[in-house]
Structures are given as structure tokens and as C-alpha cells.
VOZAZA-660365 format. One line per 4 residues: number of its first residue (from 1); their letters; for each residue x, y, z of C-alpha. Coordinates in steps of 0.2 Angstrom, whole numbers, plus 2048, in hexadecimal, padded with zeros to 3 digits. Layout:
BEGIN
NUM) A) X,Y,Z | ...
END
This chain:
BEGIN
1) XXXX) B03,7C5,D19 | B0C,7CB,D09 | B0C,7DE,D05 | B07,7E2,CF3
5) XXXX) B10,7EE,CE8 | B0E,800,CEC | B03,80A,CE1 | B07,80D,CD0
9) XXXX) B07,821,CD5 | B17,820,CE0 | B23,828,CDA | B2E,828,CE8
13) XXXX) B42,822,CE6 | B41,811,CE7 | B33,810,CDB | B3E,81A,CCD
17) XXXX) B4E,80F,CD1 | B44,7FF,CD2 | B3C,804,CBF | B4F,806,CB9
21) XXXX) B55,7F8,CC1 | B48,7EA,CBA | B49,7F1,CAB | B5C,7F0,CAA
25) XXXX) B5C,7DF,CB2 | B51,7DA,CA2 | B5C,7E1,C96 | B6C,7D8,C9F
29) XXXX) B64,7C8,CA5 | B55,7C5,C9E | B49,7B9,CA8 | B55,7B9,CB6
33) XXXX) B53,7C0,CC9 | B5A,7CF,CCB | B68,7D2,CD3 | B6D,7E2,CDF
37) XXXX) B7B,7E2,CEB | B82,7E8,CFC | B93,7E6,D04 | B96,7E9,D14
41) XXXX) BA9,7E5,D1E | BA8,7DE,D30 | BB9,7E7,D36 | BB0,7EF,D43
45) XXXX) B9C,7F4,D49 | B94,7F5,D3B | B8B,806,D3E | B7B,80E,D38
49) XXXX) B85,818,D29 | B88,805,D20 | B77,7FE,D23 | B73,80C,D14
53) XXXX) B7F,801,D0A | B71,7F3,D11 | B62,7FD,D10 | B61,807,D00
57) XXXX) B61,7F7,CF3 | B58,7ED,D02 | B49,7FA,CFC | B4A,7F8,CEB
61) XXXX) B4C,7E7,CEB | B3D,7E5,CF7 | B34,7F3,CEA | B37,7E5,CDB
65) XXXX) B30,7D7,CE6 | B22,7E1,CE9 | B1E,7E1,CD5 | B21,7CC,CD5
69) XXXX) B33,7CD,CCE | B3F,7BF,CD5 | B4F,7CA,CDC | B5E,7C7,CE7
73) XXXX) B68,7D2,CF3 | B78,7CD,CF5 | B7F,7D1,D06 | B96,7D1,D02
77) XXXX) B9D,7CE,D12 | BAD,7D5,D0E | BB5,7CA,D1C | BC4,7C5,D13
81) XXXX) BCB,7D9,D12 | BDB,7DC,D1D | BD9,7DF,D2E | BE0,7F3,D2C
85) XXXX) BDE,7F9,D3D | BD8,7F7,D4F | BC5,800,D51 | BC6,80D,D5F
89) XXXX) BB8,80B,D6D | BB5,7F6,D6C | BB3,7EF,D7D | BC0,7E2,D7F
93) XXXX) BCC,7E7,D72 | BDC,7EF,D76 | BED,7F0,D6C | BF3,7E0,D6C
97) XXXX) BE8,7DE,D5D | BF2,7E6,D53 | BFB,7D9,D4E | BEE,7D1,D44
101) XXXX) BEF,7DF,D39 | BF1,7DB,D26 | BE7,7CB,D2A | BD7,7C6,D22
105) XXXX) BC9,7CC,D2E | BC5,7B8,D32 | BD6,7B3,D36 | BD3,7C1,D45
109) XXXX) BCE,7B9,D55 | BBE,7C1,D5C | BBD,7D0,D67 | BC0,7C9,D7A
113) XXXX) BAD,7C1,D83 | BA7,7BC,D6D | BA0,7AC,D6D | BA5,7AD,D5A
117) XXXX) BB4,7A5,D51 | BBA,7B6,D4A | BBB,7C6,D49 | BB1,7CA,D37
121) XXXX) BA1,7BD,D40 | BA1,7C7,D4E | B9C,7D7,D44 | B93,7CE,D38
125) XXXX) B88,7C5,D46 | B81,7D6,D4D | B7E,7DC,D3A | B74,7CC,D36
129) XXXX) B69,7CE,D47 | B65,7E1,D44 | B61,7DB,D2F | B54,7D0,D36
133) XXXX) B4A,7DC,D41 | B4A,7E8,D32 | B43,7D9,D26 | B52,7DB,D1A
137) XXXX) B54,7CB,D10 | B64,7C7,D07 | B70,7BA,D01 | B81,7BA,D0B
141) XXXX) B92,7B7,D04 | BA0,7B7,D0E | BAE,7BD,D02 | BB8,7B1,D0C
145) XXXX) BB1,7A3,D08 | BB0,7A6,CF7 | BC4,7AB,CF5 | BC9,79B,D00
149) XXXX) BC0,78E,CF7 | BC4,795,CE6 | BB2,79B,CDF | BBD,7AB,CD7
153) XXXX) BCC,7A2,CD1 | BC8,7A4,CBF | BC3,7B8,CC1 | BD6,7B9,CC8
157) XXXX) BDD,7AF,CBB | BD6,7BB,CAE | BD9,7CA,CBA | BEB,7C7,CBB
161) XXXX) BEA,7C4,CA7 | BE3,7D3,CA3 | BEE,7DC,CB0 | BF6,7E8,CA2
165) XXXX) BE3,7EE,C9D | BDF,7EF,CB1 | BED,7FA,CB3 | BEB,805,CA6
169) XXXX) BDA,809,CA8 | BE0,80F,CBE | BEE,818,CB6 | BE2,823,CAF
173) XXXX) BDE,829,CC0 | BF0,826,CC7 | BF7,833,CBE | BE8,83E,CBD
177) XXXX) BE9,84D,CC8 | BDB,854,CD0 | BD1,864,CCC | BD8,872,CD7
181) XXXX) BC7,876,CDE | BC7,865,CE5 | BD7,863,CEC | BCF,86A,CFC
185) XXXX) BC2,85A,CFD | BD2,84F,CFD | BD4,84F,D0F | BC1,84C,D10
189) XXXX) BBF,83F,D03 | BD0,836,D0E | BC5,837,D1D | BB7,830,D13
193) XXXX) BC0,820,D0F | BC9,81C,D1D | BB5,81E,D24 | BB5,80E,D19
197) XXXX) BA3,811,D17 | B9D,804,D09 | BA5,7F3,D03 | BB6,7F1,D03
201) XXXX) BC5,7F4,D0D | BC8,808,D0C | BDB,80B,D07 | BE1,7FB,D00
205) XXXX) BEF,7FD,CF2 | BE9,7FB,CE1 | BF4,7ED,CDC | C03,7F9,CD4
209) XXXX) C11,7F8,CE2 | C19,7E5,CDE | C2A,7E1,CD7 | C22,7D9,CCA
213) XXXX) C19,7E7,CC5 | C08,7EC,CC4 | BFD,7DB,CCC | BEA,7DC,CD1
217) XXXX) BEB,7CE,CDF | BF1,7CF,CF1 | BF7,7BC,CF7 | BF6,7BA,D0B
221) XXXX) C05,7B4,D13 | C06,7A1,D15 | C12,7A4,D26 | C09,7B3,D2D
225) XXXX) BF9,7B6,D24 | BFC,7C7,D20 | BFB,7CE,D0E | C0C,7DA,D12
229) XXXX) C0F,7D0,D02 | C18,7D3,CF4 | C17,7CB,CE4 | C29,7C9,CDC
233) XXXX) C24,7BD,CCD | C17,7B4,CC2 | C17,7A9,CB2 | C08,7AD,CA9
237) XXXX) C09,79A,CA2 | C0B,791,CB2 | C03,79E,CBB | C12,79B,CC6
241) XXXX) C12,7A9,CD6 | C20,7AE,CE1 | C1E,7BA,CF0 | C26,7C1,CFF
245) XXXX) C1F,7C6,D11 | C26,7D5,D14 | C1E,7D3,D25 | C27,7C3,D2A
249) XXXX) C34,7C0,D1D | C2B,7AF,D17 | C2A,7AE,D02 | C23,7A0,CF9
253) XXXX) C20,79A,CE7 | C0C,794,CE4 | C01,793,CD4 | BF3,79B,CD2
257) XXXX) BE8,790,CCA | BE9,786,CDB | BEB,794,CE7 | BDD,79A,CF2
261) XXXX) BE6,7A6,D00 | BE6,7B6,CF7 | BD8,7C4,CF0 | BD7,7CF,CE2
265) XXXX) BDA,7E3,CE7 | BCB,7EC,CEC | BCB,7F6,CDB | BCB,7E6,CCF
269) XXXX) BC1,7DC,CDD | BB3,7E7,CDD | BAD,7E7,CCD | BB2,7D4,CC9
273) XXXX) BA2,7D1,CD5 | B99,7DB,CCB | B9B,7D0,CBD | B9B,7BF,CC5
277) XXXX) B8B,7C3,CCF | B83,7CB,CC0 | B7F,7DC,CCB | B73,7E8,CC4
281) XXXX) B72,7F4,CD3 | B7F,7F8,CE1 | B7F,808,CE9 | B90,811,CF1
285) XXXX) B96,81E,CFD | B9C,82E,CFA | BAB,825,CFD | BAD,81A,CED
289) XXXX) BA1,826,CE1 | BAD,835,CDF | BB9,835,CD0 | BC6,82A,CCE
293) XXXX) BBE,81F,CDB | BBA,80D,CDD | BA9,80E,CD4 | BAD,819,CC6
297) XXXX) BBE,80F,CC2 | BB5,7FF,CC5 | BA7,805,CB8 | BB7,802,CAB
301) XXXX) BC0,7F4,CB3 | BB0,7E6,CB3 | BAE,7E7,CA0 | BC0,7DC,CA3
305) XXXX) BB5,7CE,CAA | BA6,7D1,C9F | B9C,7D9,CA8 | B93,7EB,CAB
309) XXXX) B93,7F9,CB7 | B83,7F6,CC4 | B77,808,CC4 | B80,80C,CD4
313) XXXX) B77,81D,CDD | B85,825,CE8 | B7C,828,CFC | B80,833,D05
317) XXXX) B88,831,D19 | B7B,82E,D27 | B80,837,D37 | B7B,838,D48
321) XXXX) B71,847,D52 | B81,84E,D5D | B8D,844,D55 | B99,846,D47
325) XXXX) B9B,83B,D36 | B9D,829,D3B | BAE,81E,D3A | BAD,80C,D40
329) XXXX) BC0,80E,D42 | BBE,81D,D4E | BB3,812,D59 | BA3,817,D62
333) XXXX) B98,816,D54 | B86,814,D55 | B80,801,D4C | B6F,7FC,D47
337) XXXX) B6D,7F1,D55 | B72,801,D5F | B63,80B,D57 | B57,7FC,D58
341) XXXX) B59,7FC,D6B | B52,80D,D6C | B45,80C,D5C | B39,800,D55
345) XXXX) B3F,7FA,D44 | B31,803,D38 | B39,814,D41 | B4C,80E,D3B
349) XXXX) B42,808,D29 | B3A,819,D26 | B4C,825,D2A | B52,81A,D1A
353) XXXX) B43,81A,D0D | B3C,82A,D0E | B4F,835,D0A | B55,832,CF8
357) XXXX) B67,829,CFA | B70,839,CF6 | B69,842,D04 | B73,842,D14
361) XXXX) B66,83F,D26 | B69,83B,D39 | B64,82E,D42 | B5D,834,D53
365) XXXX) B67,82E,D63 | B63,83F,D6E | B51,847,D70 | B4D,849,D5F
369) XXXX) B47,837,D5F | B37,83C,D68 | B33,848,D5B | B37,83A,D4B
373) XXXX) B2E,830,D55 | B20,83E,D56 | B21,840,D41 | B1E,82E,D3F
377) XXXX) B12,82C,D49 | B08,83B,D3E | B0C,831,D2F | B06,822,D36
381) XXXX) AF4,82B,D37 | AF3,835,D29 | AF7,822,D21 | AE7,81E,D2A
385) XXXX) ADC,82C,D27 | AE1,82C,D13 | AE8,83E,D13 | AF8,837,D11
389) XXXX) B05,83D,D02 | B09,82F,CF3 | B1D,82F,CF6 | B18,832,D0A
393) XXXX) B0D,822,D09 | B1C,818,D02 | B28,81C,D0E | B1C,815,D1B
397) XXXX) B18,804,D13 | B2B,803,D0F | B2E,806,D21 | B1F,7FA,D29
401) XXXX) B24,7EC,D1E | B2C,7E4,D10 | B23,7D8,D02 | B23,7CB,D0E
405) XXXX) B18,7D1,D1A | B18,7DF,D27 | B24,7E0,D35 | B1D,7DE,D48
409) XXXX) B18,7EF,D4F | B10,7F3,D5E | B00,7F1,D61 | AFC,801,D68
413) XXXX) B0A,80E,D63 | B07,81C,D72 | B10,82B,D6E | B24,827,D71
417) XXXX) B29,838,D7B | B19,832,D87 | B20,81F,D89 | B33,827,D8C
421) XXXX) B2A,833,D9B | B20,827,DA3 | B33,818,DA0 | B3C,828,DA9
425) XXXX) B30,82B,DB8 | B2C,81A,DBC | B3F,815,DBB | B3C,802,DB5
429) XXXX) B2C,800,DC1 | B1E,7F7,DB3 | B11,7F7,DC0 | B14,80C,DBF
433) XXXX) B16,80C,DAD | B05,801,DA9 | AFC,80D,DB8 | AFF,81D,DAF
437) XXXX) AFE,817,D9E | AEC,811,DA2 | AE6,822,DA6 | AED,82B,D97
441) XXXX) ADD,826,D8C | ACE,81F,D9B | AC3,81A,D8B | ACF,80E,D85
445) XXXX) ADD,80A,D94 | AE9,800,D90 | AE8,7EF,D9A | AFA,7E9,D97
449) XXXX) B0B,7F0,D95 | B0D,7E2,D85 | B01,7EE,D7D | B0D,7FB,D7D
453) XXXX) B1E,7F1,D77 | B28,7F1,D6F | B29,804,D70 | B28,804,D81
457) XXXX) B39,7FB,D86 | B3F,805,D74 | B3C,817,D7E | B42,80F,D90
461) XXXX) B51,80A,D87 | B53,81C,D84 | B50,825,D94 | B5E,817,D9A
465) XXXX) B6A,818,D8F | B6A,82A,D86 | B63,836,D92 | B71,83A,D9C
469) XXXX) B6D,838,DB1 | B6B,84D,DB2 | B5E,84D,DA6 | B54,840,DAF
473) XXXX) B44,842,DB8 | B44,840,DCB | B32,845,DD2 | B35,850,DE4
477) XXXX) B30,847,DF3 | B27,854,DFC | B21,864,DF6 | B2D,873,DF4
481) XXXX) B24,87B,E05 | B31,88B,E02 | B2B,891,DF0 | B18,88B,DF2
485) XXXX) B18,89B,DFF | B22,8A6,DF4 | B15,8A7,DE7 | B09,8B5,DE0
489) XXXX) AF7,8B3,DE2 | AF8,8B3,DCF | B02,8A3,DD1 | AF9,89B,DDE
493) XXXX) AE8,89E,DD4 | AF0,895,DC4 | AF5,883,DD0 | AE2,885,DD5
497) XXXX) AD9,885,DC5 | AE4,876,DC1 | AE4,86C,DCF | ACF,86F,DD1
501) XXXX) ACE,869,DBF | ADA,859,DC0 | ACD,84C,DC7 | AC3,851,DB5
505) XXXX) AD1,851,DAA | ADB,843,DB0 | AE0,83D,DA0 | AED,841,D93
509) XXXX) AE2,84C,D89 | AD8,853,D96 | AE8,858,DA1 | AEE,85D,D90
513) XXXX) AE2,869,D8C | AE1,86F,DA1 | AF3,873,DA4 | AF1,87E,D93
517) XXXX) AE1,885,D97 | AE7,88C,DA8 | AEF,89C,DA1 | AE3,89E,D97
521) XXXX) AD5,8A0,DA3 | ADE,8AA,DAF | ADF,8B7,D9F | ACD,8B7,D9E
525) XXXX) ACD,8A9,D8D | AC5,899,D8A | AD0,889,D8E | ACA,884,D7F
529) XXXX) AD1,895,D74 | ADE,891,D65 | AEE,899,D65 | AE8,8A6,D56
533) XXXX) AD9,8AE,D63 | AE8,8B2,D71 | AF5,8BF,D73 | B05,8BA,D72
537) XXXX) B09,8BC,D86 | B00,8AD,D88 | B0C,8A3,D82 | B19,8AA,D8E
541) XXXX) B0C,8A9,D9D | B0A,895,D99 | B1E,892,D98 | B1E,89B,DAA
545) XXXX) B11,892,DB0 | B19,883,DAA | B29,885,DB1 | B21,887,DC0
549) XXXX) B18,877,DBF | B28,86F,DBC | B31,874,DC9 | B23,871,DD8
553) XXXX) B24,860,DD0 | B35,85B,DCB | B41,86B,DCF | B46,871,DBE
557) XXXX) B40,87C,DB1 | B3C,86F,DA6 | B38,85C,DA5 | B2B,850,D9C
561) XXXX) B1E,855,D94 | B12,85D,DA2 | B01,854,D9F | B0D,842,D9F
565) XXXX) B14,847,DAF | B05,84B,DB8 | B00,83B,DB5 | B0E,833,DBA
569) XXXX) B12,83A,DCA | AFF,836,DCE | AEF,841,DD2 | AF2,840,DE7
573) XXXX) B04,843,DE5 | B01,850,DD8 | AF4,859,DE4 | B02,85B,DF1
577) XXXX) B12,85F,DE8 | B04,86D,DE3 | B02,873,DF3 | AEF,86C,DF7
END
């Protein structure tokens, strides 16, 4: 079922960006769709810091769908960059891959065990999977392609004509030297790039070291394929071209204006697009927003080819909790199909609509998941009940679905942290995992394990794959005879008002609300007393008790969340780990 624009009140950042962009697109193209852009390079994983080049127009785009706009994303796989290094961590790959460097990425064979054709499809095939899950809907164009069958030849043409004003305008910047308080970020802003978070191949010349001067066009070798070229000649007239391989010595004489095996400079190539897709909005890294940088000298160069500057909002990097910054050169980096193992789509969604594009945020790999997961799962009731904030409210529909419907979700969306518990005590047995999950709510059990996917294989995934094997929950076989008989009557008093009370409370809330109620009672309080109408020692009397728990059941200080785990290890079994 189609979504309906959010409310007029959302005020939220895609609504503002989506207001400037329509109106823009009017002004420009009037009566046409409008146009937004993503580029994205397959050189390597495509990781989850490029899927913000995907996801922040994907949301303005699907913001002006919403309001009955036509609009069109444009995905640019940049699969016609050079091949500039080996990626570091890719299974299969090793350094006889090297030499493909200086390639295009789809004249390198695929990593070794790819059923696809080449390098650049087997990173774009994962990329296009993930898009689908998260309802992203876009126009591809593989920039190969488009170079090899001659759809730019005339924007070359008239590149290479215009070369003298190309030029000029970069050697504003080649000369300029930078402000001393930023010569400290140059290292940085080098990382940045070679990071190669947006479109484009980070580090490619500009076009100025040829013998023939300054030349906005790269051809590839017609011997080796390489673009270690260098042009030594051209007649404007004929549009005659002469270049030599500095790779394998070969040279050749072509004309341009037949002459398909070659691309414009990432600097001039950049903002041409702009112009022949008719772009209105294209946001960029950090990477290609600072001064002197690919968007700001490209905000000069497209008026060349007729065109304008898109409203392009710089975003900021996406990290990963316990990792650093990502590279996919340095290999190892988390992808959106790597998240969407572990997460359900509306979770992913919901990290990239509710922070402005200029804030930096982690995607959770490590614990913190259970506690996004927990946020979420708030906002998804207060949604429900009404008491939820306007730019709160549209981060949620952004996140559950786009203007063409909602997204599959789980019919009922138990509490992640308690699905990841009952996925690591169960240890893949379903019969288990549809037993406890039963009992956590008697009123309304649930009858199939299909009720509880996907985010019950989303949280297994987790325990299996990012819970490291110490940190895993192994239930002791027998009780711990040894510190049952070392314990004070205080403690032995504690594990009787909880195990006499189980057989009532054997639920998720009513063990909830026992295993808490236990100190309280042995202080001389009402299970039921809120945390204001107790002295602060009782907190320290329920972590102890806790602890105790925990280790008479699993032999560590700590584990799942005590009320899941009861009801995973099992009332009997429970009753004589206890002691009874």
C-alpha cells in the first residue's frame, strides 16, 4: 500500500532539502522529474560509510515522491575508474592482482569462487542485493558503458576544447597554498581520499602532467589496457590523438571523434554528469567538500558544459562501534549486507534518516545493537500511542517504508536483546527457542518461530558471529554443590523467596519483577516499591544477588538478562542449579 506524504509539520531534514530541491528542480527544469544523484565505485566492498552517498538523496528523493513529484535517483557505477590498488582482507585475492592495476575496474577478472564476469559486478552485485532489502529505488549507469559506447563523446570533444578554460580555473587551486592552521588536516584530508569515500577514483591526476600539455582525458592502453598514458599530440581539427603506454611502451595515433577507450579526469568528469544528467541534488564526502576539492572546483568547471552546480550537503563519515574510520582499501570493512545479516532493514533505515548528513554516527556491530534495538523499539510505541515527536515520527515512517509501501517487518518484534539470549542458550535448537519464547507472555504465546522472524535469525546471526566464544552463555550441568554450602543464611533466604515465587511469576514480566523484588523484600520493602522510595544499598544488594544468580547458573558474574535466562534454562533445571 502506498505511504502518503508526511505531515505538513515535519520539519525534519529531508523535508527542508526536499522543499529546496523541487523548488530548484522547477526553476532549472521545469515540468521535468527531478533529478538527484549517487556515485558509488565497486573497486572493493562497498561498505556501510558509501551506502550514505546512497541513502541521503535515496530519502529526499523518496520525501518528493511522497508529495506526487516524478523523480529519479541516479545510481553512477563508477566501474570504468582505474583499478588503483589491491583491497586488503578479500578472501581469494592475493598479489598477483596487482597487475591489473591501472585497468578499468571491468577489464579485472573477479575475485577467485565469483560467478560474475568481473571485478567492478562482483561489488556492485552485493551493493544492488542490500539496495533492494532497504527499498532504495534508483536508475543505474554503469559509467562504462556509457564511455565504451560513445554516449559522452561529444562532452569530451568540448572538454578537450575548452581545455585552456579547464585549466585555468584548477590552477587557481594548484598554486593556491593552504591556510597555515590547516596544513595539519593535510595528512587527514589525504587519508580522507585515499578512503575514496564518494564517487570517483580518489587520487587520479587532474589532467596537467602530458607532453602536450595540460589534457582533461585519460585514453586506456589499446595493448595493455592500462591508462599509464600519456598524450604526446592532438590536432584540434582532426581531433587527431597520439599516446604512449608508459607501462608497455605501445603508442598509437586514434581520433577522438571515433574513439571510445578512454575517460575524462575525475575533476572534469564529475561535473560534466552534472550537466548531461541535469542533477539538482548530489551530496559528497568530506572528502570531496573541502576547498579546492572535486565539488568546489567542479561548481566552476560545469558551467563549461552548460550546466550548474547540484545543492550538494557535505555528510559526514559513518563509523563502526570499536572500529576506526573505514577504508575499503584497508580491507575488513563492515558492508550493508554485512549489517543487514545482523539487523532488520527499518533498524539500518532509521541510523540514516534521523542524523542530519553532517553529523558523524556508528553503526552497531558490538553490544550496543541490543540497546539501538531497544530505542527503536520505544519509538516504534510511542508512534503507536501518539506521544511521539513530529521530526521523531518522520524518521520512523522514513525508516518503515518508502512511498511505495512499507517494508516487511516482523510480525511480532520481541525485544532484540531477549531473541539474542534465548539464539545464545538454545545454540540453534528451534524447538528450545519456540519453548521459552512461548512463556515470556502466557496471555498471548507465541505459536511459531515465523512470528518472530526476521529478527529472530537477525539476533542469532549475532550471537554467532559477533559475540566472541568467551562471552558466550554455557548453562552448568549440575549445580555448584561447593558454593551452595558456602553461603550465608542471608543468601540462602534470597534463593528461597525466588525459587517459592517462580511457579507464579513464570513469565518474562513476572520473573522480571521477582528477581528485582527479592532484595527488596529481604530489606523489609514491597516487591513492588519504585527505585525513589529505596535507599541507595539496595541497588548494591540486587547487583550481589545477581551476581550470585548468575554464577549458580552459568559460572560468571554476569550473562543474559536474568528474567530471559531463567526462562531459558527451564523452571526444573532452574530449581536445582538453585539448590532445591
Amino acid at each position: 500500500m502506498p505511504i502518503v506524504a508526511l505531515s505538513t509539520e515535519t520539519t525534519d531534514w529531508v523535508s527542508r532539502f526536499a522543499d529546496e530541491v523541487i523548488e530548484e528542480s522547477e526553476r532549472r527544469a521545469p515540468g521535468k522529474p527531478v533529478v538527484v544523484a549517487s556515485g558509488l565505485s565497486p573497486s572493493g566492498p562497498i561498505h556501510l560509510g558509501n551506502l550514505r552517498e546512497v541513502m541521503t538523496p535515496h530519502l529526499v528523493a523518496d520525501e518528493i515522491r511522497r508529495r506526487g513529484h516524478q523523480v529519479r535517483h541516479l545510481i553512477s557505477w563508477d566501474d570504468y575508474d582505474r583499478y588503483r590498488k589491491v583491497p586488503a582482507g578479500i578472501a581469494g585475492v592475493d598479489e598477483s592482482w596487482a597487475e591489473h592495476i591501472g585497468k578499468p575496474l571491468t577489464s579485472v577478472p573477479a575475485p577467485k569462487g565469483s560467478s560474475h564476469p568481473n571485478w567492478a559486478e562482483h561489488f556492485k552485485a552485493a551493493m544492488v542485493e542490500s539496495l533492494a532489502e532497504l527499498g532504495v529505488e534508483f536508475d543505474g549507469i554503469s559509467q562504462t558503458a556509457q564511455y565504451t559506447s560513445g554516449v559522452y563523446r561529444e562532452q569530451i570533444l568540448h572538454a578537450i576544447k575548452h581545455r585552456g578554460d579547464i585549466d585555468a580555473i584548477l590552477g587557481q587551486y594548484r598554486t593556491k597554498k593552504a591556510p597555515a592552521k590547516k596544513q595539519q588536516q593535510k595528512a587527514v584530508d589525504e587519508a580522507e581520499l585515499e578512503a575514496a569515500e564518494g564517487s570517483g577514483a580518489a587520487g587520479e591526476d587532474d589532467g596537467s602532467s602530458t607532453a602536450a600539455g595540460y589534457f582533461p582525458y585519460k585514453p586506456y592502453c589499446g595493448n595493455c589496457e592500462k591508462d599509464l598514458t600519456t598524450v604526446t599530440s592532438y590536432d584540434d581539427d582532426s581531433t587527431e590523438l597520439t599516446y604512449a603506454c608508459t607501462a608497455c611502451g605501445f603508442s598509437e595515433t586514434v581520433r577522438l571523434n571515433e574513439f571510445n577507450r578512454g575517460k575524462l579526469v575525475w575533476k572534469v568528469d564529475w561535473p560534466m554528469r552534472w550537466a548531461y544528467e541535469g542533477v539538482v541534488f548530489e551530496p559528497s564526502g568530506v572528502d570531496h567538500s573541502s576547498p579546492g576539492s572535486s565539488f568546489q572546483v567542479g561548481g566552476q568547471i560545469v558551467g563549461i558544459f552548460g550546466g550548474q552546480q547540484p545543492i550538494g550537503p557535505m555528510y559526514a563519515f559513518v563509523g563502526i562501534s570499536g572500529m576506526a574510520k573505514m577504508s575499503s582499501s584497508r580491507g575488513g570493512v563492515p558492508t550493508p549486507a554485512d549489517a543487514l545479516k545482523i539487523m532488520e532493514p527499518q533498524l539500518l533505515r532509521w541510523l540514516y534518516a534521523r542524523r542530519r548528513p553532517n553529523q558523524s554516527f556508528k553503526v552497531a556491530f558490538d553490544q550496543e545493537i541490543q540497546r539501538l534495538y531497544d530505542e527503536w523499539d520505544r519509538l516504534d510505541a510511542k508512534v503507536t500511542d501518539g506521544s511521539v515527536l513530529p521530526a521523531d515520527a518522520a524518521a520512523h515512517a522514513r525508516a518503515v517504508g518508502t512511498a511505495a509501501g512499507e517494508l516487511p517487518r516482523t510480525a511480532r518484534p520481541l525485544p532484540y536483546r531477549t531473541l539474542a539470549s534465548v539464539a545464545d542458550i538454545t545454540a540453534g535448537h528451534e524447538d528450545q527457542a519456540l519453548r521459552i519464547l512461548s512463556e515470556l507472555d502466557p496471555e498471548q504465546p507465541l505459536t511459531s518461530l515465523d512470528e518472530a522472524r526476521p529478527r529472530y535469525d537477525k539476533a542469532e546471526a549475532w550471537i554467532n558471529t559477533h559475540v566472541p566464544a568467551d562471552q558466550r552463555t554455557i548453562v552448568r550441568d549440575e549445580a555448584d554443590a561447593e558454593l551452595l554450602k558456602s553461603l550465608d543464611e542471608a543468601s540462602r533466604q534470597s534463593l528461597r523467596l525466588l525459587l517459592d515465587g517462580l511457579a507464579e511469576h513464570w513469565s518474562l514480566d513476572g520473573l522480571t519483577h521477582l528477581v528485582y523484588g527479592v532484595p527488596k523484600v529481604r530489606a523489609g520493602f514491597s516487591a513492588d516499591a519504585t527505585p525513589k522510595e529505596l535507599p541507595p544499598e539496595i541497588k548494591t544488594a540486587q547487583r550481589s544477588f545477581f551476581a550470585l544468580l548468575y554464577h549458580l547458573l552459568v559460572g560468571r558474574d554476569t550473562g543474559p538478562r536474568l528474567p530471559t535466562l531463567l526462562l531459558a534454562v527451564g523452571q526444573e533445571r532452574v530449581r536445582a542449579l538453585l539448590g532445591e
